[in-house]
mmJSON file of the N, C-alpha and C atoms, coordinates in Angstrom:
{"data_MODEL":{"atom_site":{
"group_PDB":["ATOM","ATOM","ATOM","ATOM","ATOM","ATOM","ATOM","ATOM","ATOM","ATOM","ATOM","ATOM","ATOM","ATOM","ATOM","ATOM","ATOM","ATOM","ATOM","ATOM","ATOM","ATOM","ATOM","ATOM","ATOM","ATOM","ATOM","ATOM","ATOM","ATOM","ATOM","ATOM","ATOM","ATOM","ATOM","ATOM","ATOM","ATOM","ATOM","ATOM","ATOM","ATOM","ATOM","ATOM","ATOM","ATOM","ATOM","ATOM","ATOM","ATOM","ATOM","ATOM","ATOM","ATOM","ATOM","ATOM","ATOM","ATOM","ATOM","ATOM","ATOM","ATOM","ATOM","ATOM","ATOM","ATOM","ATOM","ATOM","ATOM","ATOM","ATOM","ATOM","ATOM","ATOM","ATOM","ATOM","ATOM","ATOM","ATOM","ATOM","ATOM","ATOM","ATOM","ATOM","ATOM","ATOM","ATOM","ATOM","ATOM","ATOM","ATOM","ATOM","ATOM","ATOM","ATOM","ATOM","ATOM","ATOM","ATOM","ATOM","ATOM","ATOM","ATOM","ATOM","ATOM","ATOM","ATOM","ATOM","ATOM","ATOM","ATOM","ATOM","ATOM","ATOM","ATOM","ATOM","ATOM","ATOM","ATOM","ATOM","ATOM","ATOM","ATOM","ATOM","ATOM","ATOM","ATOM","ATOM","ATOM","ATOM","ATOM","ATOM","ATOM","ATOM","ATOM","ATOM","ATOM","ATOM","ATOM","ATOM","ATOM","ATOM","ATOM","ATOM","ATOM","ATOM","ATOM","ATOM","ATOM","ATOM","ATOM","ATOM","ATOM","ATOM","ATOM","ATOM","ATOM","ATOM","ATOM","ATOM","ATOM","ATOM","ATOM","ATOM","ATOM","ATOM","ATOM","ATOM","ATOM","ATOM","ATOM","ATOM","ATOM","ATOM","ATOM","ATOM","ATOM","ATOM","ATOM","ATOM","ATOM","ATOM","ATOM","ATOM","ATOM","ATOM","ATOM","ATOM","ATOM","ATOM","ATOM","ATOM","ATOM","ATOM","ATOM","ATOM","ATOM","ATOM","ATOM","ATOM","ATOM","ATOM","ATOM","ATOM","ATOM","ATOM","ATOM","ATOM","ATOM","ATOM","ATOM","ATOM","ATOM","ATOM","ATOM","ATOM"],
"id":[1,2,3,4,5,6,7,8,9,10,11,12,13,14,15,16,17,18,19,20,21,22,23,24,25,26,27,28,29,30,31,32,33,34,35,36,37,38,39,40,41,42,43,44,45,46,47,48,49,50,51,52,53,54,55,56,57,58,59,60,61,62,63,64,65,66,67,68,69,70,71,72,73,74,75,76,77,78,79,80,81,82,83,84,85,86,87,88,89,90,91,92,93,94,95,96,97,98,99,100,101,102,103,104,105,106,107,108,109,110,111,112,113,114,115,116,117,118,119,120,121,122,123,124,125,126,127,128,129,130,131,132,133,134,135,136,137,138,139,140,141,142,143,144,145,146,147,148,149,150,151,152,153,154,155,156,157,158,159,160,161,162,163,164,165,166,167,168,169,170,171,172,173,174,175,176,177,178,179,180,181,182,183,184,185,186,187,188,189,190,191,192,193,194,195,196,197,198,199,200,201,202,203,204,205,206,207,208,209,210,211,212,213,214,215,216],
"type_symbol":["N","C","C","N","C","C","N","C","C","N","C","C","N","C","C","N","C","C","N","C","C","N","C","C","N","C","C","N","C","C","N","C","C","N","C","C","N","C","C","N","C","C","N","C","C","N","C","C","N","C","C","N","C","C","N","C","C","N","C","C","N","C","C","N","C","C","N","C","C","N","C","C","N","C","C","N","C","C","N","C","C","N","C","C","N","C","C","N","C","C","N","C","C","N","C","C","N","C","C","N","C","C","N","C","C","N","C","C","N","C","C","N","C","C","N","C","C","N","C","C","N","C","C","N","C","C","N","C","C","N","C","C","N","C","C","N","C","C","N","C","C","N","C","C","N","C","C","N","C","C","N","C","C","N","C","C","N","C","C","N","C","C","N","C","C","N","C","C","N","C","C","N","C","C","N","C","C","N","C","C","N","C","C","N","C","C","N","C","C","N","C","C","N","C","C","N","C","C","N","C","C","N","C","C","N","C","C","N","C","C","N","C","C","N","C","C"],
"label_atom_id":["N","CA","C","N","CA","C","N","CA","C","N","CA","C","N","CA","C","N","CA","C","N","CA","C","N","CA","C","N","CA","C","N","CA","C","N","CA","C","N","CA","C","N","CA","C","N","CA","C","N","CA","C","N","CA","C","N","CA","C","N","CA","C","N","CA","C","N","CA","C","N","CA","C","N","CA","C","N","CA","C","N","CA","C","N","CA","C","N","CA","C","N","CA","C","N","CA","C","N","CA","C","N","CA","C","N","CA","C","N","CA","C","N","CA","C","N","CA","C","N","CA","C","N","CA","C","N","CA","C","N","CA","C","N","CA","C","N","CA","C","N","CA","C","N","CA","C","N","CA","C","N","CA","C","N","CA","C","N","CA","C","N","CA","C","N","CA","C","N","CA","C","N","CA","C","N","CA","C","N","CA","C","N","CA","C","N","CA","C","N","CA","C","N","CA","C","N","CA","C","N","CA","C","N","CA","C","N","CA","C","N","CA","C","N","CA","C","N","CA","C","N","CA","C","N","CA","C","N","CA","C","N","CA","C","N","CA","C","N","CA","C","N","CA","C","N","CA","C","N","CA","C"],
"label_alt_id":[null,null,null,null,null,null,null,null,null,null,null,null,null,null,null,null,null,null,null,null,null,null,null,null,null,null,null,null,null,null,null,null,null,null,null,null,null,null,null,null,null,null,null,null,null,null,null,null,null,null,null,null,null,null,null,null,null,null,null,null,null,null,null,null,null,null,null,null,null,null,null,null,null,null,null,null,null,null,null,null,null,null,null,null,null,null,null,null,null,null,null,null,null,null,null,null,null,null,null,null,null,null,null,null,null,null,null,null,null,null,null,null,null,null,null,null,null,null,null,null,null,null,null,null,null,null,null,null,null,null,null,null,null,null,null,null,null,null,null,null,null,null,null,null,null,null,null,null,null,null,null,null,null,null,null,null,null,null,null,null,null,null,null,null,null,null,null,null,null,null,null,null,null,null,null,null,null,null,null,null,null,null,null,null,null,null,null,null,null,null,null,null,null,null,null,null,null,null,null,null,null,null,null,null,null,null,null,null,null,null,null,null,null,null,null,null],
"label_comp_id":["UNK","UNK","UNK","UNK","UNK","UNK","UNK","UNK","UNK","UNK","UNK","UNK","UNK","UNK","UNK","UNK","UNK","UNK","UNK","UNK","UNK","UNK","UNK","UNK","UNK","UNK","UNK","UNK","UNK","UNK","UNK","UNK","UNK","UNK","UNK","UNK","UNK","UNK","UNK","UNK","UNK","UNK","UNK","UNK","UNK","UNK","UNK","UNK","UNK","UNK","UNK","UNK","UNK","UNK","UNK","UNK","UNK","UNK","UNK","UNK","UNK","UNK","UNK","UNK","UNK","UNK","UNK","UNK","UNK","UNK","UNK","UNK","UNK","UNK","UNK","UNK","UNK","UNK","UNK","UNK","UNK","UNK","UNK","UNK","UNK","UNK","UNK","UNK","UNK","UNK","UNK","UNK","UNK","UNK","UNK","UNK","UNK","UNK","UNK","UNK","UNK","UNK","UNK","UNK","UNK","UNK","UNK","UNK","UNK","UNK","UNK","UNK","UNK","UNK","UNK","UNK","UNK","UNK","UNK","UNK","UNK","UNK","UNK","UNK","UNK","UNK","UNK","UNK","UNK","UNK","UNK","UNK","UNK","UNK","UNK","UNK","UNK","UNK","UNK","UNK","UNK","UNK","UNK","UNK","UNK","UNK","UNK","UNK","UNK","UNK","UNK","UNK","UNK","UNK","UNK","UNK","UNK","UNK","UNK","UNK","UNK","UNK","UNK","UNK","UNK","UNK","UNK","UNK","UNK","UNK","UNK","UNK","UNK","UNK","UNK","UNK","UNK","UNK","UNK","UNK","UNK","UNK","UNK","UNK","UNK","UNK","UNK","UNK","UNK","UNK","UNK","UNK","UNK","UNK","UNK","UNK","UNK","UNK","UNK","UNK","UNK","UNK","UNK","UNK","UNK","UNK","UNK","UNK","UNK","UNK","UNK","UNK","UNK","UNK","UNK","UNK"],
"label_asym_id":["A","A","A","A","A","A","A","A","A","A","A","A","A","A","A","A","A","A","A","A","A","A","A","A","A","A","A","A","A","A","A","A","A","A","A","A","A","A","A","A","A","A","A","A","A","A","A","A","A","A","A","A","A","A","A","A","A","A","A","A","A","A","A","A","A","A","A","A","A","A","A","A","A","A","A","A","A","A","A","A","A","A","A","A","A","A","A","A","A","A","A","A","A","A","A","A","A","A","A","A","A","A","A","A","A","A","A","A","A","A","A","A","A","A","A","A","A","A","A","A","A","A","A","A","A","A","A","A","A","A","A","A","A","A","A","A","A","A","A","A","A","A","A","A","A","A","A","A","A","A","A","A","A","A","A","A","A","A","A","A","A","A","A","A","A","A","A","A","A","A","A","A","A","A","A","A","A","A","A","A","A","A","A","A","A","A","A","A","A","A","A","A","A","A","A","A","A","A","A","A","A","A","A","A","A","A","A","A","A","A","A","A","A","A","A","A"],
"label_entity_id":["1","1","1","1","1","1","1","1","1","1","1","1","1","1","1","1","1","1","1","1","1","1","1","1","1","1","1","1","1","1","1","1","1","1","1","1","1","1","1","1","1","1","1","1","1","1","1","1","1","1","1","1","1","1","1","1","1","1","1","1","1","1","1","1","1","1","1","1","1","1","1","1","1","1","1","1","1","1","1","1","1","1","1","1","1","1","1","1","1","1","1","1","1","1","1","1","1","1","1","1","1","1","1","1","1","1","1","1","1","1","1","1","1","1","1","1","1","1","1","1","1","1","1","1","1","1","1","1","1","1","1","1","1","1","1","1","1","1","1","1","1","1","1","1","1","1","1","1","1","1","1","1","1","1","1","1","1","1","1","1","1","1","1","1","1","1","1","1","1","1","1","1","1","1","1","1","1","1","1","1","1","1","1","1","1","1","1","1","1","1","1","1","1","1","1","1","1","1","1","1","1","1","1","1","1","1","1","1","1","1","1","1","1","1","1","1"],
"label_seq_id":[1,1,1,2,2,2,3,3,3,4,4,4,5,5,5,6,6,6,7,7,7,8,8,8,9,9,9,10,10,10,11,11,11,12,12,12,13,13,13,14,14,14,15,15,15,16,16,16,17,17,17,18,18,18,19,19,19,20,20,20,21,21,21,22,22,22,23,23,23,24,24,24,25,25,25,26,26,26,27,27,27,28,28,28,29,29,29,30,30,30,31,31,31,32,32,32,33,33,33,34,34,34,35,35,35,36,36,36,37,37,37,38,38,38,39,39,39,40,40,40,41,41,41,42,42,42,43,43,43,44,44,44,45,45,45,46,46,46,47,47,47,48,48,48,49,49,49,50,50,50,51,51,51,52,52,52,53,53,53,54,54,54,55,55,55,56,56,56,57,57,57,58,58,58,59,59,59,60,60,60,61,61,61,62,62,62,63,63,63,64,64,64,65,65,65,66,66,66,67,67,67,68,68,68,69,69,69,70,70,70,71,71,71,72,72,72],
"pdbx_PDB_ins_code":[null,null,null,null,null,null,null,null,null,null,null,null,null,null,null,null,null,null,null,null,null,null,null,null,null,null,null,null,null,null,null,null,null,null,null,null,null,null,null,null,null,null,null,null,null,null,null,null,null,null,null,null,null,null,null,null,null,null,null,null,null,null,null,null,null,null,null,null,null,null,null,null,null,null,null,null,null,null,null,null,null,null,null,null,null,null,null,null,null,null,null,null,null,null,null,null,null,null,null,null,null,null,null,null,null,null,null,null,null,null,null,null,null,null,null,null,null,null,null,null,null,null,null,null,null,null,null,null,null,null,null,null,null,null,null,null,null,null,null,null,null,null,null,null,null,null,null,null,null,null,null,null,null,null,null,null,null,null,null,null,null,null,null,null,null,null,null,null,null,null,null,null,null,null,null,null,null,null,null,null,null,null,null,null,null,null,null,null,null,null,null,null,null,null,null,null,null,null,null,null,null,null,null,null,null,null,null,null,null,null,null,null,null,null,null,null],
"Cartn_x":[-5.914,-4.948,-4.799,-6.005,-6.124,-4.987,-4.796,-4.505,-2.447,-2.455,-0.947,-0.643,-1.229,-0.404,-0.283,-0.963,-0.7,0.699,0.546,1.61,3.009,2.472,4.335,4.896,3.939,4.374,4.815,4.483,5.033,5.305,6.338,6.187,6.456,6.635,6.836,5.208,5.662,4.639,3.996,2.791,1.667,2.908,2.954,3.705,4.78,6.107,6.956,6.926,6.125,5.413,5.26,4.174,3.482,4.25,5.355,6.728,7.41,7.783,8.27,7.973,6.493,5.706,5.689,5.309,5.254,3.248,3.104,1.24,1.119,-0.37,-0.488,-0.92,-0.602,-1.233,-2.46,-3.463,-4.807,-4.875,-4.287,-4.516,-3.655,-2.731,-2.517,-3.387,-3.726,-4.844,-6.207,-6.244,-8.15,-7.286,-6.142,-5.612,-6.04,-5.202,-5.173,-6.299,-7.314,-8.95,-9.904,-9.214,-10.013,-10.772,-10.369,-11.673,-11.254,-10.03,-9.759,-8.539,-8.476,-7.618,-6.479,-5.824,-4.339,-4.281,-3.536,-3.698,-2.498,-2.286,-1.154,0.208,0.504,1.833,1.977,0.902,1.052,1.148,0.742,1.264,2.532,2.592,4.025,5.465,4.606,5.744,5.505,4.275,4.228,5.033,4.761,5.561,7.226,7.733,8.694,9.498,8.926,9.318,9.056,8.156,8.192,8.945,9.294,10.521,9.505,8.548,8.024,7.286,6.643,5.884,4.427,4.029,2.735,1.618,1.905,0.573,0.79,1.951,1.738,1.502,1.483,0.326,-0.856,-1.606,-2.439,-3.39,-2.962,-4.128,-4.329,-5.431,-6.007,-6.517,-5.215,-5.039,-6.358,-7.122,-8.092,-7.771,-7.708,-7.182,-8.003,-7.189,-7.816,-8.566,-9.287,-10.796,-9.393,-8.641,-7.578,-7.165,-6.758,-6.207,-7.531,-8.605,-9.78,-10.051,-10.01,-10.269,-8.891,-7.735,-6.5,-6.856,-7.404,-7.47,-8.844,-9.954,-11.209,-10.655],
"Cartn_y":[-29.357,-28.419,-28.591,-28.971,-29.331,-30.185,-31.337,-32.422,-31.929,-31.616,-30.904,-30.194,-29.068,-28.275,-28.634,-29.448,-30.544,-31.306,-31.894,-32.414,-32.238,-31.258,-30.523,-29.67,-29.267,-29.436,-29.797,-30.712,-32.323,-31.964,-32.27,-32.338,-30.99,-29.971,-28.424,-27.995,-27.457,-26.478,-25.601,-25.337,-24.01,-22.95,-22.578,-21.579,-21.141,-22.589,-22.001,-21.758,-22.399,-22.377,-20.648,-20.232,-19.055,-18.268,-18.194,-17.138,-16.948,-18.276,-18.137,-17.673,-17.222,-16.818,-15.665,-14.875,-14.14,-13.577,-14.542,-14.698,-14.959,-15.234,-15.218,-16.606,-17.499,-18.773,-18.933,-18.263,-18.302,-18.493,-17.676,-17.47,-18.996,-19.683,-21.128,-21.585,-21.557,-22.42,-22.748,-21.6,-21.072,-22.293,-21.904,-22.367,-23.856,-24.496,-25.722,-26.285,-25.465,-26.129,-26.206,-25.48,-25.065,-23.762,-23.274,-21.877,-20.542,-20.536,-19.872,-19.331,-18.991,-18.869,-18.023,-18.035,-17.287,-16.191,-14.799,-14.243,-14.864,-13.975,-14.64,-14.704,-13.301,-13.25,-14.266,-14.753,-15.727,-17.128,-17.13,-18.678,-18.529,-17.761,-17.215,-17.837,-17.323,-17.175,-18.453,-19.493,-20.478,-21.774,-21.237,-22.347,-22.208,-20.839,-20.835,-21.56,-21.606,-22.042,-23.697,-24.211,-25.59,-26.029,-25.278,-25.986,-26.513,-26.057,-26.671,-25.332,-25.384,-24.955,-24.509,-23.164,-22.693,-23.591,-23.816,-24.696,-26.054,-26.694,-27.847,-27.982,-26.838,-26.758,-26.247,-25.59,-25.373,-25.138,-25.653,-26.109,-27.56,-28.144,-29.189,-29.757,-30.405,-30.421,-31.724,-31.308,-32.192,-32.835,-34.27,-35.27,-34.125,-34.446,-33.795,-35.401,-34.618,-35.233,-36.573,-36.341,-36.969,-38.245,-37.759,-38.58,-39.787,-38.691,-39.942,-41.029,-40.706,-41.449,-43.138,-42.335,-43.682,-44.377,-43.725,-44.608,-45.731,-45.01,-45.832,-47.509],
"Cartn_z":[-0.907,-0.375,1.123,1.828,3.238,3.702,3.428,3.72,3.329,2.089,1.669,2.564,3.165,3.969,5.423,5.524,7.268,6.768,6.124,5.444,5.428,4.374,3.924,5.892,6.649,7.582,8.665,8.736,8.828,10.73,11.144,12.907,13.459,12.259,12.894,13.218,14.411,15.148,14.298,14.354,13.726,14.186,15.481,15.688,15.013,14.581,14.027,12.474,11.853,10.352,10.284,11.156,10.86,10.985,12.575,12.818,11.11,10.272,9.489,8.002,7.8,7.067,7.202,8.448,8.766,8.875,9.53,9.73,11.116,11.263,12.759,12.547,14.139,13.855,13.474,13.778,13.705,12.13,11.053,10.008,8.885,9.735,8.906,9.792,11.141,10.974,9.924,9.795,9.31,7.398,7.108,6.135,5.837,6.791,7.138,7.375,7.771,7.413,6.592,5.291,4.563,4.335,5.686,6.004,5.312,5.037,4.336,3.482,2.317,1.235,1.218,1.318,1.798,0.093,0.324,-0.249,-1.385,-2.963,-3.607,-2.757,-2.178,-1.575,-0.526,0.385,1.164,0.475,-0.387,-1.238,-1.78,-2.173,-2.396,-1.74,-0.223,0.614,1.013,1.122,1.779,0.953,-0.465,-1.609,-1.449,-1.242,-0.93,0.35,1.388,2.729,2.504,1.609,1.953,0.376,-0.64,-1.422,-2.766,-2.732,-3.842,-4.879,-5.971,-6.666,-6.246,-6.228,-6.468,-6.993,-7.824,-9.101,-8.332,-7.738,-6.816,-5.468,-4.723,-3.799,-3.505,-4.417,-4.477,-5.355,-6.739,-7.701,-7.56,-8.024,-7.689,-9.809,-9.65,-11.38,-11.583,-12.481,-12.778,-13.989,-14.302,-15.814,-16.939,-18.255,-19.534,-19.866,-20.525,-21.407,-22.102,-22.829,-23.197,-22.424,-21.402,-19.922,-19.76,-19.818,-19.107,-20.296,-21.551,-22.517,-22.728,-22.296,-22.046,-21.175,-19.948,-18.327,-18.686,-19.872,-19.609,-20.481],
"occupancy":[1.0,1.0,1.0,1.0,1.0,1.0,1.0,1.0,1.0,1.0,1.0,1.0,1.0,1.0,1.0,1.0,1.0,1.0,1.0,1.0,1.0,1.0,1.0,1.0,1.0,1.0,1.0,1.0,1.0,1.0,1.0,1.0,1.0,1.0,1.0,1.0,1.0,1.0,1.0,1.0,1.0,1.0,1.0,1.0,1.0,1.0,1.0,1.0,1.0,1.0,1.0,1.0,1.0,1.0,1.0,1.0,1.0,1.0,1.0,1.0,1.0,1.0,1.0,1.0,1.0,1.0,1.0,1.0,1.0,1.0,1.0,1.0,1.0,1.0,1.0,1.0,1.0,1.0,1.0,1.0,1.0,1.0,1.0,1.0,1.0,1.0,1.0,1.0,1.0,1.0,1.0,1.0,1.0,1.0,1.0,1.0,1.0,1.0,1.0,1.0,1.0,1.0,1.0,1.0,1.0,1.0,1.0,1.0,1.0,1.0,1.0,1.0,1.0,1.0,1.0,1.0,1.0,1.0,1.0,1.0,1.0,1.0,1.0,1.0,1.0,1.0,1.0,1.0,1.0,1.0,1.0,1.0,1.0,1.0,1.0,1.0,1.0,1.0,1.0,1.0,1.0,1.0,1.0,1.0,1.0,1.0,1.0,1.0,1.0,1.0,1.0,1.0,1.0,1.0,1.0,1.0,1.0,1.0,1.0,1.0,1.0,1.0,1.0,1.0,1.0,1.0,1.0,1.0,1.0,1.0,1.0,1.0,1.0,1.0,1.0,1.0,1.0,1.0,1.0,1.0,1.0,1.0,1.0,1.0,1.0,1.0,1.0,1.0,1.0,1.0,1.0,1.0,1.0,1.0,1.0,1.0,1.0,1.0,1.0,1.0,1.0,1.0,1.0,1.0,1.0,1.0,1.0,1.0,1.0,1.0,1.0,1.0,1.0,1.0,1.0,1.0],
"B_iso_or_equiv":[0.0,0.0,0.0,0.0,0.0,0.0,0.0,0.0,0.0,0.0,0.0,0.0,0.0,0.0,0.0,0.0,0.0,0.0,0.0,0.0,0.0,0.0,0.0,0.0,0.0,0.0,0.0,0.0,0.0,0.0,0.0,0.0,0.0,0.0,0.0,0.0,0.0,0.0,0.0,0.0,0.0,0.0,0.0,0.0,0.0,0.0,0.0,0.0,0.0,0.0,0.0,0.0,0.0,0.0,0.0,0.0,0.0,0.0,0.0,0.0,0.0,0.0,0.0,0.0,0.0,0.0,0.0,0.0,0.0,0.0,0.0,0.0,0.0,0.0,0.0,0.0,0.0,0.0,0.0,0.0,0.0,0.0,0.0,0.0,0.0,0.0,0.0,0.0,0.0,0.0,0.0,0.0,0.0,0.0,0.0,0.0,0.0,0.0,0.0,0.0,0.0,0.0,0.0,0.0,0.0,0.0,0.0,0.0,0.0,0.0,0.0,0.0,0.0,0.0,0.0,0.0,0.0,0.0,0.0,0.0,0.0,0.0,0.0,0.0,0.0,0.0,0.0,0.0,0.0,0.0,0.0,0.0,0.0,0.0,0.0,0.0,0.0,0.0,0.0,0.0,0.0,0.0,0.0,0.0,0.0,0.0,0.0,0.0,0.0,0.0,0.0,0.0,0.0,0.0,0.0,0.0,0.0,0.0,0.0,0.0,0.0,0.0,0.0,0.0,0.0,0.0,0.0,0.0,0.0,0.0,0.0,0.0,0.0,0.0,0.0,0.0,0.0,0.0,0.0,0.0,0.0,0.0,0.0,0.0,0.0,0.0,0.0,0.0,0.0,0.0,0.0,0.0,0.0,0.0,0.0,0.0,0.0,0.0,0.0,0.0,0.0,0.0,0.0,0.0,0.0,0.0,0.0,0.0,0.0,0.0,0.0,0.0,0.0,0.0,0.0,0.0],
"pdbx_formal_charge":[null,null,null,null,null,null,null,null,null,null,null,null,null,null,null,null,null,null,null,null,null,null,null,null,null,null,null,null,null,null,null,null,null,null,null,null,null,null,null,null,null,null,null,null,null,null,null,null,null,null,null,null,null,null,null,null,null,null,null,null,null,null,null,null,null,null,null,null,null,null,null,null,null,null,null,null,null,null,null,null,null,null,null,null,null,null,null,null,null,null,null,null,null,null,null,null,null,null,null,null,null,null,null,null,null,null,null,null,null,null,null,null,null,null,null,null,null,null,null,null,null,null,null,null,null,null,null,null,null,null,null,null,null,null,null,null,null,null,null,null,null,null,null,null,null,null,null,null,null,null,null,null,null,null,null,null,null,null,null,null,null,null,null,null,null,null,null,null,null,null,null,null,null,null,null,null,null,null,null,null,null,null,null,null,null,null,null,null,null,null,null,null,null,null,null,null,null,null,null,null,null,null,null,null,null,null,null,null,null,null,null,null,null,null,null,null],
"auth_seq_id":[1,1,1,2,2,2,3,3,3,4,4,4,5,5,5,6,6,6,7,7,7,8,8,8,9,9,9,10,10,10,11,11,11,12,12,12,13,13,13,14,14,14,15,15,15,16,16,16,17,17,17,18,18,18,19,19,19,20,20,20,21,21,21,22,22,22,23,23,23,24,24,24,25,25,25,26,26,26,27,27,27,28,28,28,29,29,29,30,30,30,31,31,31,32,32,32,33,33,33,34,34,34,35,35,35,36,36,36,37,37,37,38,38,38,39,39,39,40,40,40,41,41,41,42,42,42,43,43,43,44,44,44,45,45,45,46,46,46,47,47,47,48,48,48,49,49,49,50,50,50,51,51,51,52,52,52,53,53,53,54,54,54,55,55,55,56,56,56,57,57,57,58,58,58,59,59,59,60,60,60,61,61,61,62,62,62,63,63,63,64,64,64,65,65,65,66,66,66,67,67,67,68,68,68,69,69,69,70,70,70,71,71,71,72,72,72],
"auth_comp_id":["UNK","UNK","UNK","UNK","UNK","UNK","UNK","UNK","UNK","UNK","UNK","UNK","UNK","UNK","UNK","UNK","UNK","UNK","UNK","UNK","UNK","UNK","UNK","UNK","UNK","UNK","UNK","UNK","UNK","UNK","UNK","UNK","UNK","UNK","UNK","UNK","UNK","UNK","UNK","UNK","UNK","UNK","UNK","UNK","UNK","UNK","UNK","UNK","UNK","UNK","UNK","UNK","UNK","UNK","UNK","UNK","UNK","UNK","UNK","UNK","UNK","UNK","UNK","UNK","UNK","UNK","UNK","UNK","UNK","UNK","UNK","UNK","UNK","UNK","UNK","UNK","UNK","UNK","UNK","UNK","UNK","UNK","UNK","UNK","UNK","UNK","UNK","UNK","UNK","UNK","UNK","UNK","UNK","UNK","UNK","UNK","UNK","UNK","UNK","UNK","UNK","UNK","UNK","UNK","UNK","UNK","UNK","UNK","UNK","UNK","UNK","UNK","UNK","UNK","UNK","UNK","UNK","UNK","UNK","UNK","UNK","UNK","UNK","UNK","UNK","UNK","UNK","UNK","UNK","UNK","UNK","UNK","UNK","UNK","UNK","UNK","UNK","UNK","UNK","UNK","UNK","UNK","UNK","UNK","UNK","UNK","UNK","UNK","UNK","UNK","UNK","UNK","UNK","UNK","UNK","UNK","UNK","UNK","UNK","UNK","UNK","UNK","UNK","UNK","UNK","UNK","UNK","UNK","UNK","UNK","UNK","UNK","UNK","UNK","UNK","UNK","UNK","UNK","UNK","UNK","UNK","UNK","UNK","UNK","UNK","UNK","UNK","UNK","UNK","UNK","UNK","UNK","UNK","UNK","UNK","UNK","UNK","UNK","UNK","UNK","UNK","UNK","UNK","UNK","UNK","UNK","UNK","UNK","UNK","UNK","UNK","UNK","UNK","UNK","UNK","UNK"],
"auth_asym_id":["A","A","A","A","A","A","A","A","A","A","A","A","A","A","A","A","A","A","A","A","A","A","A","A","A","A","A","A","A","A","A","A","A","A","A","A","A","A","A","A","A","A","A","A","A","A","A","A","A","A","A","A","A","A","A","A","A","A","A","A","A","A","A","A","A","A","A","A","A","A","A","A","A","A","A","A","A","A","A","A","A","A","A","A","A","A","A","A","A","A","A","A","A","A","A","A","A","A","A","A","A","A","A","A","A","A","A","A","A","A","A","A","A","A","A","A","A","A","A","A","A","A","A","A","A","A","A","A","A","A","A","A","A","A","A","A","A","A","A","A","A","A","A","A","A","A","A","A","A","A","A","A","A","A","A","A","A","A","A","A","A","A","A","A","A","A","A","A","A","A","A","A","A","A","A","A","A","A","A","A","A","A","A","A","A","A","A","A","A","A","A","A","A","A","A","A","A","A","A","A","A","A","A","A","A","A","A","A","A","A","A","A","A","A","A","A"],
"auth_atom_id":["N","CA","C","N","CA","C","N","CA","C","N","CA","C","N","CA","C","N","CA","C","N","CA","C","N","CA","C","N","CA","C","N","CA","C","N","CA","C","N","CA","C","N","CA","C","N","CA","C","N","CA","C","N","CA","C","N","CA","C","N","CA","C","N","CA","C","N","CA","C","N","CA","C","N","CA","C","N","CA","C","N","CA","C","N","CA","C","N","CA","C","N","CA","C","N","CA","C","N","CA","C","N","CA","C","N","CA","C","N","CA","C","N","CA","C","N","CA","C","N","CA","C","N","CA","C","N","CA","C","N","CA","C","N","CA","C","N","CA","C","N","CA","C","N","CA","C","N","CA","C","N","CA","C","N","CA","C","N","CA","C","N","CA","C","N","CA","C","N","CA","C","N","CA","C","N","CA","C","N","CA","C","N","CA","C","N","CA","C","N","CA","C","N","CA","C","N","CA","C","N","CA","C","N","CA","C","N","CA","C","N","CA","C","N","CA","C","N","CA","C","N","CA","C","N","CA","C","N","CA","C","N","CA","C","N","CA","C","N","CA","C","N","CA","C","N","CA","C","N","CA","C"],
"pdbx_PDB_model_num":[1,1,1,1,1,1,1,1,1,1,1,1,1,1,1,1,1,1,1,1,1,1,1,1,1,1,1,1,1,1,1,1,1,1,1,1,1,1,1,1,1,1,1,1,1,1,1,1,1,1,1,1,1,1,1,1,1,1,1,1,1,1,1,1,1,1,1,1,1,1,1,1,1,1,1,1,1,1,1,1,1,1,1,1,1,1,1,1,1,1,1,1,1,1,1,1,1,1,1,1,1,1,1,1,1,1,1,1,1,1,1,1,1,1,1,1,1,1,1,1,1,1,1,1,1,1,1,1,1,1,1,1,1,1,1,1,1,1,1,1,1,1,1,1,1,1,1,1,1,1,1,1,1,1,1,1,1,1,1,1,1,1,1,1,1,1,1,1,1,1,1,1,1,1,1,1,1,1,1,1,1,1,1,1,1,1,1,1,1,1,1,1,1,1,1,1,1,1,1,1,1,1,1,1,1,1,1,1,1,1,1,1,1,1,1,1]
}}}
């Protein structure tokens, strides 16, 4: 999730990210490091502003037992 939300924000400022969330920078920072977990409404609002899906920024989909058995 670290690495995604540096990402999807790509050359915009912490500042204008967070103005547009409606958070304080401190709090996408703490995000953006891992340190800490944004509430639902803030994923919410953060999936909304960058155009994508909930479950694709911030679940971390692990292969089915299925998947690993094709790949071996």
């Amino acid at each position: 999730m670290i690495e995604k939300l540096i990402a999807l924000r790509g050359n915009r400022s912490q500042e204008e990210v967070a103005k547009a969330l409606g958070i304080s920078v401190s709090a996408l920072s703490m995000y953006e490091q891992g340190n800490r977990i944004p509430r639902d409404e803030i994923k919410i609002r953060m999936a909304d502003y960058y155009g994508i899906s909930i479950e694709s920024l911030f679940l971390i989909l692990m292969p089915t037992k299925r998947e690993e058995e094709v790949s071996s």
